[in-house]
C-alpha positions as CSV (number, residue, x, y, z in Angstrom):
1,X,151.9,81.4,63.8
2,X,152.4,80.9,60.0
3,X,155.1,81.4,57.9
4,X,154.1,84.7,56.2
5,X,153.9,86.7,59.7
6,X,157.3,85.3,60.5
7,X,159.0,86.9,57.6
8,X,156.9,90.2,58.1
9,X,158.2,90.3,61.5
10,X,161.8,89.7,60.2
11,X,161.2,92.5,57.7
12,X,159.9,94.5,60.2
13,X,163.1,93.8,62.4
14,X,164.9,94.7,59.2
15,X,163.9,97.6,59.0
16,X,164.3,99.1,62.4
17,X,167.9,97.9,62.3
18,X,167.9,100.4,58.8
19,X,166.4,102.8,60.6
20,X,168.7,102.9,63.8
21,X,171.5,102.9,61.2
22,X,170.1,105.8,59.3
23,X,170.0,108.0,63.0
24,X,173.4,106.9,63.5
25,X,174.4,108.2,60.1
26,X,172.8,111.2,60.7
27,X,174.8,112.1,63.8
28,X,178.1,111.4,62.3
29,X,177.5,113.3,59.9
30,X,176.4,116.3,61.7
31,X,180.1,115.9,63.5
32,X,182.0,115.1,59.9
33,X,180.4,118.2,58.6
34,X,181.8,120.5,62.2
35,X,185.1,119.0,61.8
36,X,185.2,119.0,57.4
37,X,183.5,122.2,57.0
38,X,183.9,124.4,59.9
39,X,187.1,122.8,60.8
40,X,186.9,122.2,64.2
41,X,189.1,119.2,64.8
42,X,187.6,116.2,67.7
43,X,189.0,116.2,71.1
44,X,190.0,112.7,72.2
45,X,186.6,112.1,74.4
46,X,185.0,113.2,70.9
47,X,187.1,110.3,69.0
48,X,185.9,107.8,72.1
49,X,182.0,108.7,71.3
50,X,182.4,108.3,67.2
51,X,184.2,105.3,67.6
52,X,181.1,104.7,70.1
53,X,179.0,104.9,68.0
54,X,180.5,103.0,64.8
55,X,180.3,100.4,67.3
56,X,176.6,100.5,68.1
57,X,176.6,100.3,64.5
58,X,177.8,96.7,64.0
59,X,175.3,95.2,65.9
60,X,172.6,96.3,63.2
61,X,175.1,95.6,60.0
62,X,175.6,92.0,61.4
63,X,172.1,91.7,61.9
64,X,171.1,93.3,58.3
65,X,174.1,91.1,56.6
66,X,173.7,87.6,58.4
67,X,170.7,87.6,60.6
68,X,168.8,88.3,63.8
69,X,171.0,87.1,66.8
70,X,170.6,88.4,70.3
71,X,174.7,88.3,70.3
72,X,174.6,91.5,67.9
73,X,172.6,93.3,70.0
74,X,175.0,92.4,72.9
75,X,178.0,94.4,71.2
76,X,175.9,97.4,70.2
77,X,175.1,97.5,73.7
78,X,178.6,97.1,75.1
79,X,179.7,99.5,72.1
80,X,177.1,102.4,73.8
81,X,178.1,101.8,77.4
82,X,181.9,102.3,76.1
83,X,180.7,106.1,74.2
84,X,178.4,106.9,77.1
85,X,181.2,106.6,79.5
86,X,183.1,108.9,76.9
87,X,180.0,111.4,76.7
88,X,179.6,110.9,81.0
89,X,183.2,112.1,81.2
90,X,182.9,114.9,78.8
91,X,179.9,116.3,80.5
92,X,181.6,116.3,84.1
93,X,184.3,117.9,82.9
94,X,182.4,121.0,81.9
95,X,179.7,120.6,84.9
96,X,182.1,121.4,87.2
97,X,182.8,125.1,86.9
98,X,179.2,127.0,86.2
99,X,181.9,129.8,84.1
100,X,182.5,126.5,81.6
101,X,180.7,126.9,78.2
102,X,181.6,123.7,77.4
103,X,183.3,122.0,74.4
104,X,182.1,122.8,71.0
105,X,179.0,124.5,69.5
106,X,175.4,124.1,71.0
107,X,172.6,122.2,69.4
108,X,168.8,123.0,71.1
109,X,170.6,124.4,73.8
110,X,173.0,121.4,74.6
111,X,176.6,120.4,73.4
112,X,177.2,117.2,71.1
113,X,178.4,115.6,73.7
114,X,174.9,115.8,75.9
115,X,173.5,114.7,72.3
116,X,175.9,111.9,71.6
117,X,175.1,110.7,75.7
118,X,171.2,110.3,74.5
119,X,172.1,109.3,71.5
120,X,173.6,105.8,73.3
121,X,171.4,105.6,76.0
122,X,168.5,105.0,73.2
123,X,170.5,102.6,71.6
124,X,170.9,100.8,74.7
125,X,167.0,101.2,75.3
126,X,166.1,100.2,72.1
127,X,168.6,97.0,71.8
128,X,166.9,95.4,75.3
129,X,163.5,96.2,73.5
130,X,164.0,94.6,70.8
131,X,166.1,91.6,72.9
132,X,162.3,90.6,73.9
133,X,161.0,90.3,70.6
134,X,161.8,86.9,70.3
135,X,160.5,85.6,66.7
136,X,163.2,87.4,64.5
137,X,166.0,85.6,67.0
138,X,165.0,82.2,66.5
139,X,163.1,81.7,62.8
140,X,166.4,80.9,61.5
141,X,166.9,84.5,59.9
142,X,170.2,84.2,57.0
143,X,170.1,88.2,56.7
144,X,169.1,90.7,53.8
145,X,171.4,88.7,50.9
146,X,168.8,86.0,50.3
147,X,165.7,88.1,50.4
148,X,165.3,90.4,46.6
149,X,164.1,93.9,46.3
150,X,164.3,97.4,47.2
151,X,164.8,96.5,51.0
152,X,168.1,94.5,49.8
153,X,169.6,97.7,48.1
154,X,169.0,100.0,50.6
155,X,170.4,97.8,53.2
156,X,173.4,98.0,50.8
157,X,173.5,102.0,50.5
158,X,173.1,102.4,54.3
159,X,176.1,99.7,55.1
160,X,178.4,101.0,52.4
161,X,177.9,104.8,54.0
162,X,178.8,103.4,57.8
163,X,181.7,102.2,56.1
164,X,182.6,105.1,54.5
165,X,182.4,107.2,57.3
166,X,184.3,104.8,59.0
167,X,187.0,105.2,56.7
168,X,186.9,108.9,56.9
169,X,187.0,108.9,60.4
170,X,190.0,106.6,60.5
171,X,192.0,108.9,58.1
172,X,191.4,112.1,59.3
173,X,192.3,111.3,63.1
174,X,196.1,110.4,61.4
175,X,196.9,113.9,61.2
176,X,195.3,115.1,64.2
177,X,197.1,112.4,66.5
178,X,199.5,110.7,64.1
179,X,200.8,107.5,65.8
180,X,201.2,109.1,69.9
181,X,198.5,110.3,72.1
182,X,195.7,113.1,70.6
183,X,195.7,116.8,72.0
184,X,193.5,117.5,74.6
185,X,192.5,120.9,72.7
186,X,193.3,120.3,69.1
187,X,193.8,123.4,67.3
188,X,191.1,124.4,64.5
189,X,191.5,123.3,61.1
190,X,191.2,125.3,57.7
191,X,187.9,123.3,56.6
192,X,185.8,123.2,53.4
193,X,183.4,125.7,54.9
194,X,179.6,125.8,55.9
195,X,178.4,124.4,52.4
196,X,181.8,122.8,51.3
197,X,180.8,120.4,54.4
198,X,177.1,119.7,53.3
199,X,178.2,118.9,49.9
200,X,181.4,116.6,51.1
201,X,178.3,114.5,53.2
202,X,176.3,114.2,50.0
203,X,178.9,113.1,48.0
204,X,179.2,110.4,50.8
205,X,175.7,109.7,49.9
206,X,175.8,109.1,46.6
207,X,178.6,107.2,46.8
208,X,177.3,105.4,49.3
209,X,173.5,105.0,46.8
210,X,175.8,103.9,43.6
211,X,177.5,101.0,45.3
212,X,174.4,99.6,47.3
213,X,172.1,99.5,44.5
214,X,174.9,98.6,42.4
215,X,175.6,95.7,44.4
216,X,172.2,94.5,44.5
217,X,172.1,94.6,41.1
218,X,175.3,92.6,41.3
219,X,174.0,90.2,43.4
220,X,170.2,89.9,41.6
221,X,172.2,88.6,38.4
222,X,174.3,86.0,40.1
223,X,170.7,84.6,41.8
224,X,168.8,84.1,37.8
């Protein structure tokens, strides 16, 4: 096997890992923008699944940041078992009664927490997949930091935006639960409305665009 296939198969690696993030993104963000802009506050089983999922996260940021290792796939996985069992939970409670509508709004006919439920069970899926590709585990991989271009950036922009929904996450469950246990039926919140929300998530975005390429940038000028 020669050397160039080995870094396009770490590339490639790369940028599933992206790729998974940007799904993962795109979930949280559909729940930011119910809880920012229509105001509907997370129950606690909701809080277990985002923190679920932030989790599921780390294994691809590790393995964008400092390289391929089967050990980062291990905590994605343990991190979806932990929001599935959340999601599981969730889903029984509302199973039981057929006069239930469930928790929340409907998406294609099922509730987030249905969503959030597949949502882990791919990542699961997709972790043991990529588990057996065995090349990007062993070459030696130092992660995205040592490789220039576009790729580098992006990787940026997509690791500064888990980390800033992250950070909203943490602050707006403060107020919600403070420093005790978290209602089982929080009330509803005045929120920034339908496009108040949208635009709150762009502005995430962007953020999140300035500061990677700005730290690629950063980082191309302390390489020369």
């Amino acid at each position: 096997m020669t050397r160039l296939s080995v870094e396009r198969q770490v590339t490639l690696a790369r940028i599933i890992n992206i790729l998974a993030l940007v799904g993962l993104l795109g979930v949280l963000a559909g729940s930011l923008h119910l809880q920012l802009g229509v105001g509907e506050q997370p129950c606690p089983l909701c809080l277990v699944q985002r923190s679920g999922m932030i989790g599921l996260a780390v294994g691809p940021v590790m393995n964008l940041l400092w390289g391929m290792k089967a050990q980062h796939y291990a905590i994605s996985i343990l991190a979806a078992c932990a929001g599935a069992a959340g999601s599981v939970r969730q889903i029984f409670l509302h199973v039981a009664s057929p006069t239930d509508p469930g928790y929340g709004p409907e998406f294609f006919g099922f509730h987030l927490y249905t969503w959030a439920f597949v949502t882990f069970a791919v990542g699961v899926v997709g972790c043991a997949v990529l588990l057996f590709w065995n090349t990007p585990l062993v070459c030696g991989d130092q992660g995205i930091s040592k490789q220039a271009g576009s790729l580098r950036a992006i990787t940026y922009a997509v690791i500064t935006a888990v980390f800033l929904d992250l950070l909203v996450i943490t602050i707006t469950v403060i107020p919600e639960c403070g420093l005790g246990m978290c209602p089982d039926d929080p009330a509803n919140i005045s929120g920034f409305g339908d496009m108040g929300g949208w635009l709150f998530i762009a502005g995430l975005t962007v953020i999140s665009l300035v500061v990677g390429f700005g730290l690629d940038r950063r980082k191309a000028r302390h390489s020369q």
